[in-house]
N, C-alpha and C positions, 0 to 999 in steps of 0.2 A: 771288527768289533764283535765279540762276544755279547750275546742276551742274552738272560734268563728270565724266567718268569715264578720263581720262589727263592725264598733266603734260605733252603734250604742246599740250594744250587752253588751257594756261595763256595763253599769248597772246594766244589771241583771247575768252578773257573778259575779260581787262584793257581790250584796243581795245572792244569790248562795250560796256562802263562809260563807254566815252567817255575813257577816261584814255589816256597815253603815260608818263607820270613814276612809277614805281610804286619803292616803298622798302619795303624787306625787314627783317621782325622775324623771325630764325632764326638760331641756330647757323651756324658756318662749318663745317659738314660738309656742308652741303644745296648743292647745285648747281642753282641752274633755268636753265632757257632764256628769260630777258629781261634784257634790257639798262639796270636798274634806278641809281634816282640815289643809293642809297646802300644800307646797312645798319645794323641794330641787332644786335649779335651776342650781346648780354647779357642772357640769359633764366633766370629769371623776372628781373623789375625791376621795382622802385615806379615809375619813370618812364621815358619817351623822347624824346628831343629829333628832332624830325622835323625834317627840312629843306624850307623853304617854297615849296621847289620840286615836291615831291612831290605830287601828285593821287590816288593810292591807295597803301593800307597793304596788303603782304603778308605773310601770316603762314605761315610752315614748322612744321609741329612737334607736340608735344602741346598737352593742353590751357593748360600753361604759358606758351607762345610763344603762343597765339591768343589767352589773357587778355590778353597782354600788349601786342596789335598792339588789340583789341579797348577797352580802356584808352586806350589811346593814339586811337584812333578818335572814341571819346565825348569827348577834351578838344577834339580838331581837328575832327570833322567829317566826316574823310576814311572813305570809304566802305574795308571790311578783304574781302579776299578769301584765304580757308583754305584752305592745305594741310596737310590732318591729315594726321600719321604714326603715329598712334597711336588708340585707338579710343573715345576720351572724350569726344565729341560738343559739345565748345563751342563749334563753329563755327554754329553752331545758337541759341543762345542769345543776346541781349542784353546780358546779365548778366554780371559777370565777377572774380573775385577780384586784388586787388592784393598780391603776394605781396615780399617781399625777398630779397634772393639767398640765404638760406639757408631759403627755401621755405616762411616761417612767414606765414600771414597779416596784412597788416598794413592793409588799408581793401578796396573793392569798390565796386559802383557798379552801373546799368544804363546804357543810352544808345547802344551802338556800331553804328555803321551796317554792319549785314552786307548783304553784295551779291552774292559768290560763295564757289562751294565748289570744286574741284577734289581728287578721290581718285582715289589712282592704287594697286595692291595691291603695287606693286614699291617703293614706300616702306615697306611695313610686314614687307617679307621677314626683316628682321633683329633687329625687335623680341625685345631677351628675353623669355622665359617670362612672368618677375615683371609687366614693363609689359606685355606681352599680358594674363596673365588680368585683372591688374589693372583694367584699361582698359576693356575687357569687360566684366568685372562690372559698373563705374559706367555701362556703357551700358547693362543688364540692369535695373540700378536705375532708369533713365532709365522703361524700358517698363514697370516694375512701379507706378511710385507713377504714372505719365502716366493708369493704371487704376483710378486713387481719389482720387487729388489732387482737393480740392474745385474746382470748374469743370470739369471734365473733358469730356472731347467723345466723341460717335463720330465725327471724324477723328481723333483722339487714341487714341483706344483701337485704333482699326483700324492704325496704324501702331506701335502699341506690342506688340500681339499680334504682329506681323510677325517684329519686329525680336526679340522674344524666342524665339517659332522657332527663329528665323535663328542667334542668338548659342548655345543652348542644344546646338542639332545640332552647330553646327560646332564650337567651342571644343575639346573633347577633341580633336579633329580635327588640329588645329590644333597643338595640344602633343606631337601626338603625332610628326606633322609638319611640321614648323614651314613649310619652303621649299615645301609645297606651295598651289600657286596657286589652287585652284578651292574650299580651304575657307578659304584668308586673303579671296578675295574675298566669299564667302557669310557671311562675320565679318563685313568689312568695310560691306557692305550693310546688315547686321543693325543695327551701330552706327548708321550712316544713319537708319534708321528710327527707332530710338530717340532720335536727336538731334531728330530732326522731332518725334516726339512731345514732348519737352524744350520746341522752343520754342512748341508751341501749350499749353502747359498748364502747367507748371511742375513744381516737386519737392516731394516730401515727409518724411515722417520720419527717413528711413533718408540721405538728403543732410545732414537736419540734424546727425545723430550723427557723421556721416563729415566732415564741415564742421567743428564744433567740435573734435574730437580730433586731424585732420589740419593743420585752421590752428590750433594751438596748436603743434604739435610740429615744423613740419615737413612731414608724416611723407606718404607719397604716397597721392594723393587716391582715386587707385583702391583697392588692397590696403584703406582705410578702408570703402568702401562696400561691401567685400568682405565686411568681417567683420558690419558693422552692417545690410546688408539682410536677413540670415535675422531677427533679432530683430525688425525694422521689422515684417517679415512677419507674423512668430507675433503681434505687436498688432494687427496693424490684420485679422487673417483673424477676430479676433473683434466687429471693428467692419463691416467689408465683405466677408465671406465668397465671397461671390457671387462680387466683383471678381479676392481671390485666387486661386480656384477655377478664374477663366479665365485667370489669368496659370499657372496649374499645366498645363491642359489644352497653353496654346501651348509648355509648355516638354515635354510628355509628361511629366510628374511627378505622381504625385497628391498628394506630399508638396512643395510648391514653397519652403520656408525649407530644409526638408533636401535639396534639388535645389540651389540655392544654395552650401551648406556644401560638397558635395562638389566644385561647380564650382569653387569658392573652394581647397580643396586642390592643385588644379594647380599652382596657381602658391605656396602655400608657407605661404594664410594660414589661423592657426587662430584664434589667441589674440592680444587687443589689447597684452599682457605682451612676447608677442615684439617688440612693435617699442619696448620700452622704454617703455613709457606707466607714470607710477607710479600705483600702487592710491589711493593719499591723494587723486588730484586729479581722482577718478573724479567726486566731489558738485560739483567748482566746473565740468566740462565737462557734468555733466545740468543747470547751469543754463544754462549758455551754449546747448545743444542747446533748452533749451527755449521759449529767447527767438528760433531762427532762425524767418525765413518758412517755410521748409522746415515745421517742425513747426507753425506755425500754420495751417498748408493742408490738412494730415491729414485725415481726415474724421474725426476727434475730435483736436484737439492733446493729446499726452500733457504729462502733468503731471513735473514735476522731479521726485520719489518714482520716478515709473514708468521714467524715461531711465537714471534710477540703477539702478535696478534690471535694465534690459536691456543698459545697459554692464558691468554686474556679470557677467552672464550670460555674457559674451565675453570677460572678462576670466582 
């Protein structure tokens, strides 16, 4: 995988790749510097019609727009080079949801040929609150379960602990003042790390919960694993103690689900209620949570009784 760290960069990681033809899945708000054969401007999308002129897919944006260029990658082939502007690490990943324009999940898949990354911290100056803590959280989530997820690594863990440091210091930081540069970058990083840890090891519980309720509704992917990693946490701290215990230590919390909760107050989230989620369809999404990979990776997968039970608890 290629990084860089300016969108200035972007150029010569595309010549890099050996490409010239490069086509853009982003928003028409984004401006880069290449002289690209086309665009997709319709994000999220179940599909994209690439033109067969094109040698590499670029993707702008959050993790919406990188499913989405990502997606598109795994049916063509075309290698996807990421520019996040947001802090939810799917450039990182293989994996990636197929979503419909009104945000609800509708298929997924693995397969995309990732090749580059390009962050730059002057894309993420204007991110609101909401998609900031949001985003962060799910990158937080990234480093916590990268820490127990069955298969796990010490390159995995070492870059998981990093990145949750990194997110844990800055984020108030960050809210507090948003345009400043040197803790959107130490954010920005943090995500980083956490996406790394994402692709060498996978996710767990607390994805799964945030997966089911999020692609059911809508509802944004962040603000989900906002609410559902402190419960994630309080289960699995009585199956892998040890593991939590370090992910408390890198965030300086000796309470790390209640370190979470409060992180998660920034940006606005308390209760799954507030985003309109009804109480009655809490038992058909503990089953859905408890057929994802996510919670079959767990180091114990919880049972549908137990998911109910920890959606209830947020609710």
């Amino acid at each position: 995988m290629i990084v860089r760290w300016s969108l200035g960069e972007l150029p010569s990681v595309v010549d890099d790749l050996g490409a010239s033809r490069p086509f853009l899945v982003a928003s028409e708000r984004w401006t880069l510097p290449l002289d690209a054969v086309g665009r997709w401007s319709e994000v999220p999308a179940p599909a994209v019609d690439v033109p067969p002129a094109a040698d590499v897919l670029v993707a702008v944006g959050g993790g919406s727009a990188i499913d989405t260029a990502k997606h598109a990658s795994a049916q063509t082939g075309l290698p996807v080079v990421s520019v996040p502007t947001t802090y939810s690490g799917a450039e990182w990943s293989q994996g990636f949801g197929v979503r419909s324009p009104d945000r609800k999940i509708v298929g997924g898949g693995r397969g995309a040929h990732l090749a580059g990354i390009v962050y730059d911290v002057e894309l993420t100056l204007g991110l609101p609150r909401g998609e900031t803590v949001g985003t962060a959280l799910n990158a937080l989530a990234h480093c916590a379960e990268a820490l127990y997820v069955q298969g796990h690594t010490a390159e995995g863990d070492a870059h998981a602990l990093e990145g949750a440091r990194l997110i844990a210091s800055s984020l108030p930081e960050v809210v507090a003042r948003p345009q400043g540069h040197g803790a959107r970058e130490r954010l920005l990083r943090g995500a980083c790390q956490g996406g790394q840890a994402l692709g060498l090891v996978g996710l767990a519980l607390a994805h799964a919960m945030a997966q089911a309720v999020g692609g059911r509704y809508g509802l944004p992917h962040g603000a989900m694993n906002a609410l559902c990693l402190p419960p994630a946490l309080r289960f699995n701290s009585a199956i892998v103690p040890d593991a939590v215990a370090r992910l408390g230590d890198a965030m300086g919390a000796s309470d790390p689900p209640a370190r979470v909760e409060q992180l998660a107050r920034l940006g606005g989230f308390e209760r799954l209620r507030d985003f309109g989620v009804p109480e009655p369809d809490l038992p058909e999404l503990a089953d859905a949570a408890a057929a994802r990979p996510g919670n079959r990776a767990n180091p114990r997968p919880a049972t549908r009784e137990e998911i109910y039970a920890l959606l209830k608890s947020i609710y």
